[in-house]
MIBAVO-403817 format. One line per 4 residues: number of its first residue (from 1); their letters; for each residue z, y, x of N, C-alpha, C. Coordinates in steps of 0.001 Angstrom, whole numbers. Atoms other than C-alpha are relative to their C-alpha. Example, Ala and Ser with C-alpha at 12.3 -4.5 7.8 and 13.67 -1.06 7.14 Angstrom:
BEGIN
1> as> 0:-1190:890:7800:-4500:12300:0:1200:900 | -60:-1190:-820:7140:-1060:13670:730:1090:-770
//
This chain:
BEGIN
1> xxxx> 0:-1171:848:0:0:0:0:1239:897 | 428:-595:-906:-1011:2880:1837:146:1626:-1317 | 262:-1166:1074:-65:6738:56:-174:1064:1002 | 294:-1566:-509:-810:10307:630:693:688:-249
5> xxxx> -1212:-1037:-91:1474:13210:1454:-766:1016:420 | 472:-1398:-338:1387:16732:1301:1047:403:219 | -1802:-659:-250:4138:18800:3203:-754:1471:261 | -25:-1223:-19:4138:22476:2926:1234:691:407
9> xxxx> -767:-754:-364:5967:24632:5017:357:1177:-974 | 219:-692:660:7299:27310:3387:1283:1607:587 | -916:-1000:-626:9170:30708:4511:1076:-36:-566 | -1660:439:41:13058:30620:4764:643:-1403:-305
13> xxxx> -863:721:251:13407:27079:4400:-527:-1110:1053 | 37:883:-1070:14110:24381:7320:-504:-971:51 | 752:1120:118:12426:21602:6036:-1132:186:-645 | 1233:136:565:8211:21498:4863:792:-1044:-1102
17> xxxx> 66:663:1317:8293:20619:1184:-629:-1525:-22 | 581:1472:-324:7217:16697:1009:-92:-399:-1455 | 150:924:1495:5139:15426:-2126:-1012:-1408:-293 | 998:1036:-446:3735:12191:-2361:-1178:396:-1261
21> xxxx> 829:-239:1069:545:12547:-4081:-816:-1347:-834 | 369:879:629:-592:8931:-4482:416:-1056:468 | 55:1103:-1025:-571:5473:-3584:-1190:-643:-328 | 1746:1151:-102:-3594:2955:-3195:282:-1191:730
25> xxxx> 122:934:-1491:-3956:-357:-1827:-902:275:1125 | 902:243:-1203:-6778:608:-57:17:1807:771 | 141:-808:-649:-6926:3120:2540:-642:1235:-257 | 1063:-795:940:-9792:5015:1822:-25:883:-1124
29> xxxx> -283:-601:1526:-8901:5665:-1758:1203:1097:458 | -930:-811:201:-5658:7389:-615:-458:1438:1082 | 409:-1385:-678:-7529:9522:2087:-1120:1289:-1064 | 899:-578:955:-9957:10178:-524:801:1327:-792
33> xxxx> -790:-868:704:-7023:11576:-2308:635:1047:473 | -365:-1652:-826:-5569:13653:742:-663:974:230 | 1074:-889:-212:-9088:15191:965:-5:1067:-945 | 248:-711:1515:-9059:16457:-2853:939:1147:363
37> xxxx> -1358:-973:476:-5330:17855:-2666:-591:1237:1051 | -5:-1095:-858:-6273:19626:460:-1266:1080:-284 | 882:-937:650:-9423:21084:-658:203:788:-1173 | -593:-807:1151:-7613:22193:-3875:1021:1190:325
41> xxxx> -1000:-840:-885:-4520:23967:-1755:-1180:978:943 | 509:-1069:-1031:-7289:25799:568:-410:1298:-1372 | 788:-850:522:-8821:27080:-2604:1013:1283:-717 | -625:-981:583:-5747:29154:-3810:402:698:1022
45> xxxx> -108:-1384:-1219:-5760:31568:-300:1356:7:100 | -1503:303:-222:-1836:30569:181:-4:172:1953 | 48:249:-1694:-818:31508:3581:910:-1009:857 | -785:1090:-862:1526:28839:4072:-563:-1309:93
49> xxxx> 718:1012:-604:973:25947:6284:232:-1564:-675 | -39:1287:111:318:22879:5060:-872:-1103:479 | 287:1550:-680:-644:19193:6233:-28:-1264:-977 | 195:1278:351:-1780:16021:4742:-140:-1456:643
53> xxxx> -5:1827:-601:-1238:12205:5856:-441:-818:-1116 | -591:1201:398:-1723:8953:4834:205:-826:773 | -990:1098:-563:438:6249:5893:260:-984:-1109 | -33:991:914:1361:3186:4781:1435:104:-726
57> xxxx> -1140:-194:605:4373:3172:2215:1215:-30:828 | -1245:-420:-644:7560:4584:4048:-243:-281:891 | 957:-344:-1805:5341:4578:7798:838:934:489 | 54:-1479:-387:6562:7113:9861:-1477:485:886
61> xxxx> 1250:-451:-501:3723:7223:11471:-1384:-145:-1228 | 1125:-196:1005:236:8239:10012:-1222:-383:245 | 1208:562:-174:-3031:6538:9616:-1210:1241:-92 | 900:-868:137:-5164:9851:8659:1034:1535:78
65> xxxx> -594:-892:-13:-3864:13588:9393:-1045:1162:184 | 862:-1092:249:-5363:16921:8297:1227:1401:-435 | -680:-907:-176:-3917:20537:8203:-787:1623:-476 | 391:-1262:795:-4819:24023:6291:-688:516:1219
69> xxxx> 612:-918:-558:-5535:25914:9459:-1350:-431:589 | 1146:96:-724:-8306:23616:10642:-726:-816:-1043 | 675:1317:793:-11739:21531:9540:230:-950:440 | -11:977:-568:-10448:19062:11715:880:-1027:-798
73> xxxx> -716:684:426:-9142:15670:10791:577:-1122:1394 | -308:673:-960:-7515:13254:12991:494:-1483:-507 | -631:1617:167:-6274:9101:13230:1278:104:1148 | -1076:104:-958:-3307:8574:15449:-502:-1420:768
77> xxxx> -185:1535:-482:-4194:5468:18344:942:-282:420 | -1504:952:-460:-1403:3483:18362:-212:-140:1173 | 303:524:-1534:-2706:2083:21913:610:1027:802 | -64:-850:-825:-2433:5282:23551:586:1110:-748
81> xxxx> -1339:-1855:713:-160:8055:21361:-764:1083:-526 | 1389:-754:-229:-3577:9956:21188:-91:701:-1510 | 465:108:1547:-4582:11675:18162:-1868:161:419 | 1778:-29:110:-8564:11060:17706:-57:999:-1460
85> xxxx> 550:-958:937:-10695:13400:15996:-893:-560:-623 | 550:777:987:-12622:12142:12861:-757:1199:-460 | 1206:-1347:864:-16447:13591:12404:5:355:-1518 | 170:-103:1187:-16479:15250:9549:-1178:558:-469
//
């Protein structure tokens, strides 16, 4: 089971807001879903920072990672600590 998170920083408070937005068995489907939220959050001109993952149910680590200020997306390689960049 593999879900998607959205954390939004937000001014005066110590911890980014954390909402899960879905789950999926399959991978794919839940990046599919971090793609939407985040394209929906760019479109209301908010200047606070936010970030999308998916991971597998209660992961700390993340299989897909994306972020308001860039078009970039990234994978994390386990092998090497690395984050890879994913053409978009």
């Amino acid at each position: 089971m593999f879900e998607a998170v959205q954390f939004v920083e937000q001014p005066g408070s110590p911890e980014p807001a954390e909402t899960i937005l879905g789950e999926d068995n399959e991978e794919m489907n839940a990046v599919t879903h971090a793609r939407a939220a985040r394209a929906e959050f760019m479109t209301t001109g908010s200047a606070d920072y936010a970030w999308w993952v998916v991971r597998e149910k209660g992961a700390r680590l993340a299989n897909f990672i994306a972020d308001s200020k860039s078009n970039k997306e990234f994978v994390l390689d386990l092998t090497s600590g690395e984050l890879v960049e994913i053409p978009v």
